[in-house]
C-alpha positions in Angstrom: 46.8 133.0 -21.1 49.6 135.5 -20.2 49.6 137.3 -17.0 49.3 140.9 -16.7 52.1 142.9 -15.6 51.4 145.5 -13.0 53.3 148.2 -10.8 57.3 147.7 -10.8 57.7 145.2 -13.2 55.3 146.9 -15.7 57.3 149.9 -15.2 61.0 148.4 -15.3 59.8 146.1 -18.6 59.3 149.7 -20.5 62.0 151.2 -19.4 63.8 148.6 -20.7 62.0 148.7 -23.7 62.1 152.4 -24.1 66.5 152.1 -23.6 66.5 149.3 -26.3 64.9 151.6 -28.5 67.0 154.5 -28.3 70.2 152.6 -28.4 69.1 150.9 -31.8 67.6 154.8 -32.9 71.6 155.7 -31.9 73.1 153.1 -33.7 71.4 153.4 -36.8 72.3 157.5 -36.9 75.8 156.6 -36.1 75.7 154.3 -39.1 74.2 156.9 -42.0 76.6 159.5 -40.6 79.6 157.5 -40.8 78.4 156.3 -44.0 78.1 159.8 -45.0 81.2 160.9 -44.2 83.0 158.0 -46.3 81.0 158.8 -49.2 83.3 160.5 -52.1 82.8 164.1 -52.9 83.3 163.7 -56.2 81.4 161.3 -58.5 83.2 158.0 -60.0 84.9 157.6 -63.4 82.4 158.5 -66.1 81.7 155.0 -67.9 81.6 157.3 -71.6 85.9 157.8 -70.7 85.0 161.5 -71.7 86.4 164.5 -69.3 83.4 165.8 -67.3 84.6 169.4 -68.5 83.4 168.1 -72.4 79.2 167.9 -70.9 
């Protein structure tokens, strides 16, 4: 049986709850933009060895 929390500790566990969730919602938008932003803005070698100007 578990007990049932109630008043300040009911409110302090979702609060902390609630701030783990945002950091990790952070995090992970930090992470796609960064990855993003390394990405190149041209595409890679084309694997035919053909000049993309010959498409």
């Amino acid at each position: 049986m578990t007990k049932k929390l109630t008043g300040k500790a009911a409110a302090m566990a979702a609060g902390a709850i609630g701030s783990a969730a945002v950091a990790a919602a952070l995090l992970y938008a930090n992470k796609r933009k960064e990855k993003k932003a390394n990405s190149p803005d041209k595409p890679g070698v084309i694997p035919s060895g053909e000049a993309p100007e010959t498409d």
